[in-house]
C-alpha positions as CSV (number, residue, x, y, z in Angstrom):
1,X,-4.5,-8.5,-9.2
2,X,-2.2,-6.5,-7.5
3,X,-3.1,-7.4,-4.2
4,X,-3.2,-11.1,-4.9
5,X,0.5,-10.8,-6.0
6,X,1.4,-8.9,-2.6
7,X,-0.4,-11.3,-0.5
8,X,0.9,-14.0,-2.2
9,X,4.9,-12.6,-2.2
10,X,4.0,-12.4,2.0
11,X,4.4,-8.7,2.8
12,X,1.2,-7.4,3.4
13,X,0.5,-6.6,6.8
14,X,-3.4,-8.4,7.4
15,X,-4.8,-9.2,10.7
16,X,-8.7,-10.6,11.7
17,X,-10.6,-8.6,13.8
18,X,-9.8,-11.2,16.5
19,X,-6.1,-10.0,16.5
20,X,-7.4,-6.6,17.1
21,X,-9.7,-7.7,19.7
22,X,-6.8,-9.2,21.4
23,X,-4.4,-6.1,21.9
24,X,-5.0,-4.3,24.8
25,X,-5.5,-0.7,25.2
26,X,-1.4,0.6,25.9
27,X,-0.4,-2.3,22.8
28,X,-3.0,-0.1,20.5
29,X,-1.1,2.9,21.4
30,X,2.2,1.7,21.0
31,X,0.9,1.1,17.4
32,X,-0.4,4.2,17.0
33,X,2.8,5.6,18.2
34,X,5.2,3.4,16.1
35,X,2.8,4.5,13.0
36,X,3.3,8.1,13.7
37,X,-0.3,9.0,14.0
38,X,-1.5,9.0,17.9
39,X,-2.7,12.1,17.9
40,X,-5.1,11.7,20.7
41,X,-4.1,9.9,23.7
42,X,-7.2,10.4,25.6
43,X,-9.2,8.1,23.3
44,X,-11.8,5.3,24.1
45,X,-9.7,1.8,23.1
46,X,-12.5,1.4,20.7
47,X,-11.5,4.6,18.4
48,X,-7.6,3.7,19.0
49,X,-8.9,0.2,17.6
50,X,-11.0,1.8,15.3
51,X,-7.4,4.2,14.1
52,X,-5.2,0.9,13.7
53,X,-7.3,-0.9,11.7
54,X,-7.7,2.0,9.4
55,X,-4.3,2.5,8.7
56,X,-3.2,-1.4,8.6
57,X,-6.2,-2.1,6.0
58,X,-5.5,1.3,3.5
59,X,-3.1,0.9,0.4
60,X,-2.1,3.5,-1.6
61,X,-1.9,3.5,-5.1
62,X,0.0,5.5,-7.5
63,X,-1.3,5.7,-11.3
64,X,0.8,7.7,-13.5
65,X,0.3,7.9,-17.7
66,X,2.1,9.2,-20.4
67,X,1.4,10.0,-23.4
68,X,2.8,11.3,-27.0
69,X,3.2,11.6,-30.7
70,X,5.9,10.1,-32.9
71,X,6.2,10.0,-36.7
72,X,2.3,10.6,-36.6
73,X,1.4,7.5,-34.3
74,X,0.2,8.1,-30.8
75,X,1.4,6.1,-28.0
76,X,-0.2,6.1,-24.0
77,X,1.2,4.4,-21.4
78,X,-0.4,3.7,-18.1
79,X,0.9,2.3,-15.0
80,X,-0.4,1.4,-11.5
81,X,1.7,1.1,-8.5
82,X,1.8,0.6,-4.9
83,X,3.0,2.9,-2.6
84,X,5.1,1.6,0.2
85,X,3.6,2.0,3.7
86,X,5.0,0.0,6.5
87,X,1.3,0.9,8.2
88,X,0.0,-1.5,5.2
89,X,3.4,-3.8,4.3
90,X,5.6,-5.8,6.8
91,X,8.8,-3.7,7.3
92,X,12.2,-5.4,6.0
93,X,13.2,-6.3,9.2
94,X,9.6,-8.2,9.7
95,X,10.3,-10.5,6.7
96,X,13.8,-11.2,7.5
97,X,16.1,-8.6,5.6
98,X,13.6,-8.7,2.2
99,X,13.3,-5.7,0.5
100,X,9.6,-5.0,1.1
101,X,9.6,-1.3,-0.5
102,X,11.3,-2.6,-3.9
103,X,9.2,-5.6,-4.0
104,X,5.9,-3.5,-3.4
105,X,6.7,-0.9,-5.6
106,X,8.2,-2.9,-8.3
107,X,6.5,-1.0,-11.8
108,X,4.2,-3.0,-13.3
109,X,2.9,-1.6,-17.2
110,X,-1.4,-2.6,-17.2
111,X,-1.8,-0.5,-20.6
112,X,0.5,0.4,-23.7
113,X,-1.2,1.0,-26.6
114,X,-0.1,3.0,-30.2
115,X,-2.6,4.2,-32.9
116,X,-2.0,5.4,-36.3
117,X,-3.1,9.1,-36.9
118,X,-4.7,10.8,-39.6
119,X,-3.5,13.1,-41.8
């Protein structure tokens, strides 16, 4: 769900294998480079291909809870977020000035839920 909403708001970075295919050896780098994570530049194009697609196809989530006990009724919250990474989402600057990072990690509440305790 989640996804479907990022892909559909346009800032998730997604490319076919084809576009991969495509870039050549010192373009992969460059990536790699702009990503922070060439770490060796002595690799076959294959495992620098291999590296790019990892990071441009990994999302990060964050799922935080809380939970307490008020007047003798428990409540839990839980929440799942994306994590901003311009590896996985279009930068700002991509998308014309859009505010990728508040848009992806905009909170979203998937469970609230009280009970009555016992005495």
């Amino acid at each position: 769900m989640l996804l479907e909403e990022h892909e559909k708001e346009g800032p998730v970075r997604y490319h076919l294998d084809a576009h991969y295919n495509a870039l050549t050896t010192e373009e992969t780098k460059s990536r790699l480079r702009e990503l922070g994570e060439l770490k060796a530049a002595d690799a076959t194009r294959e495992e620098l291909l291999e590296l790019v697609k990892s990071y441009e196809r990994t999302r990060h989530l964050m799922i935080w809870s809380d939970h307490s006990s008020i007047m003798n009724h428990g409540h839990i919250l839980l929440t799942a977020n994306a994590i901003y990474d311009p590896a996985f989402y279009f930068i700002s600057a991509e998308l014309h000035g859009k505010d990728v990072q508040e848009l992806v990690e905009k909170p979203r509440v998937y469970i609230m839920a009280r009970c009555r305790g016992h005495n």
